[in-house]
Every structure is written in structure tokens, then in C-alpha cells.
C-alpha positions in Angstrom: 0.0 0.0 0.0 1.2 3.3 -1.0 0.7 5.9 1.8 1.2 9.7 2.1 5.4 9.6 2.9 6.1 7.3 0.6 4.5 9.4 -2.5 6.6 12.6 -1.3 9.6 10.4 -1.6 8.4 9.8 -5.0 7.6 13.7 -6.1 10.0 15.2 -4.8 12.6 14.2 -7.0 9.7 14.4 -10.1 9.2 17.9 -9.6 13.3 18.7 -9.2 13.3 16.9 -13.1 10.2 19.7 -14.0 12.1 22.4 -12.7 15.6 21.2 -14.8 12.9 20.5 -18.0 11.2 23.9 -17.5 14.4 25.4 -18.4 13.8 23.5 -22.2 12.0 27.0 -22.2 14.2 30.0 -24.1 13.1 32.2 -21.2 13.8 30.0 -18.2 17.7 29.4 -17.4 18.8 26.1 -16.0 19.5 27.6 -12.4 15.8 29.2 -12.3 14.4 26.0 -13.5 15.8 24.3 -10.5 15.5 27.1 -8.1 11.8 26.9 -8.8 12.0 22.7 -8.3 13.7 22.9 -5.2 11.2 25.4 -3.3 8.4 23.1 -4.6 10.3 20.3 -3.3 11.2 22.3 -0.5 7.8 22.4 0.3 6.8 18.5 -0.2 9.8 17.8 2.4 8.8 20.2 4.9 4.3 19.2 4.4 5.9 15.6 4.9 8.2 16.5 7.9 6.9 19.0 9.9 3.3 19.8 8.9 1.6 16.7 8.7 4.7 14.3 10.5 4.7 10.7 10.5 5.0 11.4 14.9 3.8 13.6 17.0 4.9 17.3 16.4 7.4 18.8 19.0 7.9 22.4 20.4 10.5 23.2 17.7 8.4 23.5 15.3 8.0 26.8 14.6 12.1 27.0 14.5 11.9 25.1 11.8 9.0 26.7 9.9 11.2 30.0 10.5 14.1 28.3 8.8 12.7 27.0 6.1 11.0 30.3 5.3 14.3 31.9 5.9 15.9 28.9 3.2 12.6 30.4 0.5 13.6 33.5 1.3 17.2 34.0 0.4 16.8 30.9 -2.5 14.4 34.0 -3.7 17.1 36.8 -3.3 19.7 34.5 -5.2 17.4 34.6 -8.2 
């Protein structure tokens, strides 16, 4: 049976691929193409982890929420 985890360890690395093929595209360069991959699969990784865990949530939480928005936000400023 195919639960929730084990189809984010399957997309994440499918969407990374989109983001390198988006950049097929004349107006996308390979480094945005994957820039955009990695915050989406940023995102899978961190729903999987810390939003909807596979245990019980601890009180670091929202450390980690601030790093990964701190991770979005300077991936954003390198673009």
C-alpha cells in the first residue's frame, strides 16, 4: 500500500526533473528552472516532515517553519 510519505519520496525528485525541464524553455535558465524545483520540493519535504509528520509534532516546530522560510527566502534573493 502506497501511503502519504512514501509518494513525497516519490515527487519530490519528479518535480526537481520539472524544474531542470522547464528550463527547455528559451526564457527559463537552468539555475531558475531548478530554483523553482527545489522550493516546490522544499515544500513536499517540509508538508511531509513538519506539517503533517509521521510522529507527533514537538515544540521546535516553529524554529523550523522560520528556517525554512528563511531557506525560501534567500533561494528568492539569489534569483
Amino acid at each position: 500500500m502506497v501511503d502519504r510519505y512514501s509518494r513525497a519520496l516519490v515527487l519530490i525528485p519528479v518535480v526537481l526533473a520539472l524544474g531542470a525541464a522547464a528550463s527547455a524553455h528559451p526564457q527559463v535558465a537552468l539555475h531558475q528552472g531548478l530554483a523553482g524545483g527545489s522550493l516546490l520540493s522544499t515544500l513536499l519535504l517540509y508538508d511531509a516532515l513538519f506539517r503533517n509528520p509521521p510522529v507527533e509534532p514537538t515544540a521546535r516546530d516553529a524554529a523550523v517553519t522560520a528556517l525554512v522560510g528563511i531557506g525560501w527566502l534567500l533561494t528568492l534573493v539569489v534569483l
